[in-house]
C-alpha positions as CSV (number, residue, x, y, z in Angstrom):
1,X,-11.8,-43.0,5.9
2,X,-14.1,-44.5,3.5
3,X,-12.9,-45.5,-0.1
4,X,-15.9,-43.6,-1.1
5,X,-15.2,-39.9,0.1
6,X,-14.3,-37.6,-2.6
7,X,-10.4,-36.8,-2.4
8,X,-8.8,-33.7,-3.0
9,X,-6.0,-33.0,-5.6
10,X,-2.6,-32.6,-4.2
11,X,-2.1,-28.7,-3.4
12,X,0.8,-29.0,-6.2
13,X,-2.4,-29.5,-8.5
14,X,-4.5,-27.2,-6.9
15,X,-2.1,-24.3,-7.2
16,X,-2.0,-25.8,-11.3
17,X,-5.5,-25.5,-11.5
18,X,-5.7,-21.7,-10.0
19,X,-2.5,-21.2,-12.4
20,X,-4.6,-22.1,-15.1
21,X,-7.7,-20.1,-14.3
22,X,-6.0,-16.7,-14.3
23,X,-4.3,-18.0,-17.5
24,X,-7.7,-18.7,-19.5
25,X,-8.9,-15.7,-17.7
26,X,-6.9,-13.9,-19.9
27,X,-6.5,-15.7,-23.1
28,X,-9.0,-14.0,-25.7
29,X,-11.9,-14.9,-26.2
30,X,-12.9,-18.4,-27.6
31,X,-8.9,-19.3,-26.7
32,X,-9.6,-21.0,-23.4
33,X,-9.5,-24.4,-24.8
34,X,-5.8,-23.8,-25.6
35,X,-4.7,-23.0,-22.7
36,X,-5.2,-26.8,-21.3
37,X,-7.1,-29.5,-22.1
38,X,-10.3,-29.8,-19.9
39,X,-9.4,-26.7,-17.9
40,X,-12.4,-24.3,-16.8
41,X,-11.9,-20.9,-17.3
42,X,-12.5,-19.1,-13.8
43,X,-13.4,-15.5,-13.1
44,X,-10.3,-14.0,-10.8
45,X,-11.6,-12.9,-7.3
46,X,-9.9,-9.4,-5.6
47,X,-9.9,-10.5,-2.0
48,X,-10.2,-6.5,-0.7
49,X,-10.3,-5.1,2.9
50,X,-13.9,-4.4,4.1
51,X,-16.2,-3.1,5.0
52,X,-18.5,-3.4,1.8
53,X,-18.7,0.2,1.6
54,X,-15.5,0.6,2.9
55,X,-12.8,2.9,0.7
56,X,-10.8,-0.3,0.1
57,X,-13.6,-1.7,-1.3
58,X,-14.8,1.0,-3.9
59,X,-11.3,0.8,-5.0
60,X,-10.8,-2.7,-5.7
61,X,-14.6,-2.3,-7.5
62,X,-13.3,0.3,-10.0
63,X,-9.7,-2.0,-10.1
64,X,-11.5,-5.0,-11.4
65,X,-14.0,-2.8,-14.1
66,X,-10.9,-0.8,-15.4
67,X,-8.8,-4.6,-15.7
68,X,-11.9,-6.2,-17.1
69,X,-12.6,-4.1,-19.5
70,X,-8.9,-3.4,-20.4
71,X,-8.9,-7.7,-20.6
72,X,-11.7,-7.3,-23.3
73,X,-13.9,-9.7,-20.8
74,X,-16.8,-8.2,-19.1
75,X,-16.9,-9.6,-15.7
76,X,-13.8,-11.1,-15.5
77,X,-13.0,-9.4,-12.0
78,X,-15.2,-9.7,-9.3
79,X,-14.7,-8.9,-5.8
80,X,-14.8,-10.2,-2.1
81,X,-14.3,-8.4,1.4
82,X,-12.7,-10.0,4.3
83,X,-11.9,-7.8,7.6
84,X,-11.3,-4.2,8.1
85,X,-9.9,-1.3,6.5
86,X,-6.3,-1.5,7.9
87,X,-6.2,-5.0,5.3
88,X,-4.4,-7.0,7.8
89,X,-7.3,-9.8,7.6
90,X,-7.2,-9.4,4.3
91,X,-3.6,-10.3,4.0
92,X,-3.5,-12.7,6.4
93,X,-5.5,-14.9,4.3
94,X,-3.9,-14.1,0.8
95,X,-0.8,-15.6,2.4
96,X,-2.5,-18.9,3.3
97,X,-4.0,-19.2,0.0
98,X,-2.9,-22.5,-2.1
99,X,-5.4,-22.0,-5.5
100,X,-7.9,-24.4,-4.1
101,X,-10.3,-21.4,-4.0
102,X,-9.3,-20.7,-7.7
103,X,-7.3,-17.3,-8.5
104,X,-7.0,-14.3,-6.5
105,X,-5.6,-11.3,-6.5
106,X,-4.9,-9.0,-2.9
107,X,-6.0,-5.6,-2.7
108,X,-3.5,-4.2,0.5
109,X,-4.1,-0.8,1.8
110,X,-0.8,1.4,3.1
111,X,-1.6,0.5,6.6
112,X,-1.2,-3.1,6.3
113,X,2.4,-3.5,5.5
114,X,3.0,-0.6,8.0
115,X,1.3,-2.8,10.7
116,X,4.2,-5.1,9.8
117,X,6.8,-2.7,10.2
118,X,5.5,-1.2,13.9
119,X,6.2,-5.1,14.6
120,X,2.2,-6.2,15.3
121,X,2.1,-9.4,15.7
122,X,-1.2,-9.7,14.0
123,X,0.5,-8.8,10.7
124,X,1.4,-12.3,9.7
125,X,2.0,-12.1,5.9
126,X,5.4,-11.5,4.1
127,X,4.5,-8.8,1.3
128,X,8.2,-9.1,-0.2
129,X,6.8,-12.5,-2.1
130,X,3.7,-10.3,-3.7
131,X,4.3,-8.6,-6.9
132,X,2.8,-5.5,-7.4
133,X,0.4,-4.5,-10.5
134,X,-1.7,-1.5,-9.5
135,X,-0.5,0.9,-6.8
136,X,-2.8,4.4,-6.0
137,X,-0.2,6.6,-4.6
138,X,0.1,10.2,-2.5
139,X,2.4,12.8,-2.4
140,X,3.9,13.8,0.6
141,X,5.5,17.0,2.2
142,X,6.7,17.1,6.3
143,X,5.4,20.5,7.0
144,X,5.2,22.8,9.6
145,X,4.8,26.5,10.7
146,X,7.6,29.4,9.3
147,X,10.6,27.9,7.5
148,X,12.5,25.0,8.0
149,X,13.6,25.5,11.9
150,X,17.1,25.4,13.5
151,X,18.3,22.8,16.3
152,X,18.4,25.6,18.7
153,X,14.6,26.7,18.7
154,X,12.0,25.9,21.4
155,X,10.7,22.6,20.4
156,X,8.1,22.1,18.2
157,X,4.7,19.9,18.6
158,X,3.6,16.7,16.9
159,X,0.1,15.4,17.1
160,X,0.0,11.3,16.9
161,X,-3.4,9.7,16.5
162,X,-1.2,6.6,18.7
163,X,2.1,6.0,19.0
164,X,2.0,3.5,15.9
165,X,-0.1,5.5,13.5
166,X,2.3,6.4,9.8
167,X,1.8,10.1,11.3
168,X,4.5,9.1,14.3
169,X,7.2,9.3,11.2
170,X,6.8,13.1,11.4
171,X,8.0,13.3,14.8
172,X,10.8,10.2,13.3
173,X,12.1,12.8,10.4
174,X,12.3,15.7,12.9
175,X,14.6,13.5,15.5
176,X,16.5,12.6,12.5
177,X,17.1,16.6,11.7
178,X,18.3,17.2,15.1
179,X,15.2,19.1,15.6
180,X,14.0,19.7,19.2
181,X,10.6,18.3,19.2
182,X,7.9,16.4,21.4
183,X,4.7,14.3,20.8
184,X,1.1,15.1,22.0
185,X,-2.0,12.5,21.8
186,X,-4.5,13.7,18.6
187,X,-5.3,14.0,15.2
188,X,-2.8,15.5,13.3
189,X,-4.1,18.0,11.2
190,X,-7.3,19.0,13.2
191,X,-4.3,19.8,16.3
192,X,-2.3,22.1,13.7
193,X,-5.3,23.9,12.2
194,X,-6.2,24.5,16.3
195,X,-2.7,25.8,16.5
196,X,-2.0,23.1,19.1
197,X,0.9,21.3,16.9
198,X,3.6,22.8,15.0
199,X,4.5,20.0,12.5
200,X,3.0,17.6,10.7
201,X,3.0,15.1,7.4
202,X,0.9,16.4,4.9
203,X,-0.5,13.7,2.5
204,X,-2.6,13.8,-1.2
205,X,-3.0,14.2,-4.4
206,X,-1.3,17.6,-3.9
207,X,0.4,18.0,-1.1
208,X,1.6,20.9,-1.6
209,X,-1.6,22.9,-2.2
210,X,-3.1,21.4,0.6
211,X,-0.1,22.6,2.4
212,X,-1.0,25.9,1.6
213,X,-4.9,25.2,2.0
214,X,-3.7,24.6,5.7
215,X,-1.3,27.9,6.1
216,X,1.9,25.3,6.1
217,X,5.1,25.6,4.9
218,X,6.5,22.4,2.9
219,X,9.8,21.6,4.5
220,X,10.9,18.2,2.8
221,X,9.1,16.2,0.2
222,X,9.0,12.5,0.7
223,X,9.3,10.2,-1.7
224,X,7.3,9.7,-4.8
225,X,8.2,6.9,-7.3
226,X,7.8,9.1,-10.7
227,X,7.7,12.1,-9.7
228,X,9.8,15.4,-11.1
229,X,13.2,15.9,-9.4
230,X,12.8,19.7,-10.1
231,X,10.9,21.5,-6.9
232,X,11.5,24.3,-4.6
233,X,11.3,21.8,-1.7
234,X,14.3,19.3,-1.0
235,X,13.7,15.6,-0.7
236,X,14.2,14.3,2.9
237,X,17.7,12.8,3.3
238,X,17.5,9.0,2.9
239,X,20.9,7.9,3.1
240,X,20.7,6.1,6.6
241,X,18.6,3.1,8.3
242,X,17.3,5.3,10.6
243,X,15.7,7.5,7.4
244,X,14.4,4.6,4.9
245,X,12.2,3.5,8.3
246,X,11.0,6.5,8.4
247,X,10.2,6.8,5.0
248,X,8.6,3.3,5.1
249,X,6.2,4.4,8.2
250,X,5.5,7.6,5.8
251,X,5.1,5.1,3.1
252,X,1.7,3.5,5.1
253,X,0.4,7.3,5.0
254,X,1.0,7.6,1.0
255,X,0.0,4.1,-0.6
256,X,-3.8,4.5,-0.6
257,X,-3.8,0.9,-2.1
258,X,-2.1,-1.4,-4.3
259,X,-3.3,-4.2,-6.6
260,X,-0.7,-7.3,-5.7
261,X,-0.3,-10.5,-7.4
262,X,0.7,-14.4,-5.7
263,X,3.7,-16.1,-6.2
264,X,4.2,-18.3,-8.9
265,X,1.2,-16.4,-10.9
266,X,2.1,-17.7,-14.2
267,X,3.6,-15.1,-16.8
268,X,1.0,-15.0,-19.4
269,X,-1.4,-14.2,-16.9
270,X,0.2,-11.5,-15.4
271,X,1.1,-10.2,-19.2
272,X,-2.5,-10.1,-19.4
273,X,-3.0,-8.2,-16.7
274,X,-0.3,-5.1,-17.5
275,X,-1.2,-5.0,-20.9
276,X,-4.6,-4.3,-19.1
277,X,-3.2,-2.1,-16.1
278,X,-3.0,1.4,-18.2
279,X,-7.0,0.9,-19.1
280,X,-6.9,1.4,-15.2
281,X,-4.5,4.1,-15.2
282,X,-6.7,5.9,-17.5
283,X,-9.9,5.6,-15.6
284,X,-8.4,6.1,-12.4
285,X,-6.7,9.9,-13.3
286,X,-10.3,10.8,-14.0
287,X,-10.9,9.9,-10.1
288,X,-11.1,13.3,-7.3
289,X,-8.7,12.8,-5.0
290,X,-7.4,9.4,-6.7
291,X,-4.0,9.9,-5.7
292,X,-1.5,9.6,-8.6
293,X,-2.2,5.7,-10.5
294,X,1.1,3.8,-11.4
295,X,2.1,0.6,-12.8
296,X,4.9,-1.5,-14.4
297,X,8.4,0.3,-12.5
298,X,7.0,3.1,-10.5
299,X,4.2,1.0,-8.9
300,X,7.1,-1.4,-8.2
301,X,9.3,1.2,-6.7
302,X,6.4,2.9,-4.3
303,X,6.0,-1.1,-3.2
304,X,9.4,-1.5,-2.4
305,X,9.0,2.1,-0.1
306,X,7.2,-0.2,2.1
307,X,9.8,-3.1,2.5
308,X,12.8,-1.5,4.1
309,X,15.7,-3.4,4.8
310,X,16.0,-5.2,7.9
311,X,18.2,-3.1,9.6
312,X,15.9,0.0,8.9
313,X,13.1,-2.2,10.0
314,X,14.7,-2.3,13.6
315,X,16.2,0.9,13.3
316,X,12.2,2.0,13.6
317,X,11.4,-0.3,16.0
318,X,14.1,1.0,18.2
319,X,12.8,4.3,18.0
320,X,9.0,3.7,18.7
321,X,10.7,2.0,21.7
322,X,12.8,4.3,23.2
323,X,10.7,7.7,22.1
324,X,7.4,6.8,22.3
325,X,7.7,3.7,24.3
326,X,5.5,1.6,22.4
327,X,6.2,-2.2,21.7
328,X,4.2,-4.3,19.9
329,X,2.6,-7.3,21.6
């Protein structure tokens, strides 16, 4: 190689300078120079799933205007799409990021990590190491026709879109039950409104309206980071393995998106950022069909829905396996 060819900093100084972009990105205004000597203040990019017009994107779009403004600094978020709407691309390449692009920021849809939990081997990313900011979250009832049902009745139908879709933990909860039930290829709620499925996962803003919208009855809520304890309808029992995977799979239904931060971001920066995150909350309420906003504990805790345990990670597996016969790769 010739003496002359420009030569990249050390990733160890790479991942400095990206540290130290976020951090002047949200020093005030006029402080950037104190933040390190010779350092250029870079705008923060939200790597988001496409396409352009896609839902993922609109979000992250309204994500960065709500931060920006809530960081006092017009601008300060802009946006990039990479790969489809399940965010798996997307994700993908967060994880191999090292700063040399500057700072970024990963919005990841519900049906990425979920990919990762069905065991697709496309899924290559370890979400555990991302820290949550922002997460746009949905209630969520498992539903069905007449009250709850015995273990003795005929058995019920569940539509699955495929045998990996976040609507297969319907079929997962009413195994769990002891309820006698059995799968059928389709779209979930178009099949019960043609009164060709029984039950189903019912997922929104309002569950439990649309519920009722749909002539339903709510049998278990599941969970909701934040929510009120006090309802007419019982939580789905969550004390095994076998239950926390399928409340993770239920979990890819219910996280419309969440706003996740690298490793070692540094911690002024991601001050910065909360202190910004309830301008977001704010603006995001005003949203139809938003799905409920949350930050700081509660976006935390509907993260953590997502990242089950190992053993209930394989306790899902298991049962995609032997139920529905389906095996990633």
């Amino acid at each position: 190689m010739s003496s002359d060819a420009p030569q990249l900093p050390p990733p160890c100084l790479r991942r400095r300078a990206a540290a130290l972009g976020l951090l002047a990105l949200a020093a005030p205004r006029g402080a950037s120079a104190q933040v390190a000597a010779g350092a250029t203040a870079e705008a923060a990019t939200l790597l988001a799933p496409g396409p352009e017009d896609g839902d993922g994107a609109r979000w992250a779009v309204r994500a960065a205007g709500a931060l920006s403004r809530g960081l006092h600094r017009p601008g300060a978020l802009r946006v990039a799409t990479l790969g489809g709407p399940d965010g798996v691309t997307a994700a993908n390449r967060f994880a191999t990021l090292d700063g040399t692009e500057g700072p970024r920021l990963l919005v990841l849809p519900g049906a990425a990590p979920h990919a990762r939990l069905t065991g697709a081997t496309r899924a290559r990313f370890e979400p555990a190491r991302w820290s949550p900011l922002l997460v746009s979250w949905h209630g969520a009832v498992l539903a069905g026709r007449g009250p709850v049902p015995g273990r003795r009745g005929p058995p019920l139908r569940v539509a699955l879109p495929s045998p990996d879709a976040p609507e297969a933990a319907a079929l997962a909860a009413l195994d769990l039950l002891g309820v006698p039930a059995g799968p059928l290829a389709g779209p979930s709620e178009a099949a019960f409104r043609a009164g060709e499925a029984d039950a189903l996962i019912l997922c929104g803003p309002d569950p439990l309206e649309r519920a009722s919208a749909l002539g339903a009855t709510p049998w278990y809520r599941l969970s909701t980071p934040g929510e009120a304890e006090a309802s007419e309808v019982p939580s789905f029992p969550a004390a095994s393995p076998e239950a926390r995977g399928v409340l993770a799979a239920a979990a890819g239904m219910q996280m419309r998106a969440a706003l996740v931060l690298p490793p070692l971001t540094p911690a002024d920066g991601v001050a910065a950022l909360r202190r910004a995150a309830p301008r977001w909350q704010e603006e995001e309420r005003a949203q139809p069909a938003g799905g409920q906003p949350l930050t700081g504990t509660a976006a935390a805790a509907a993260y953590a829905l997502l990242l089950p345990p190992p053993d209930a990670v394989l306790a899902y597996r298991n049962w995609l396996d032997q139920r529905l016969g389906f095996r990633a790769g």
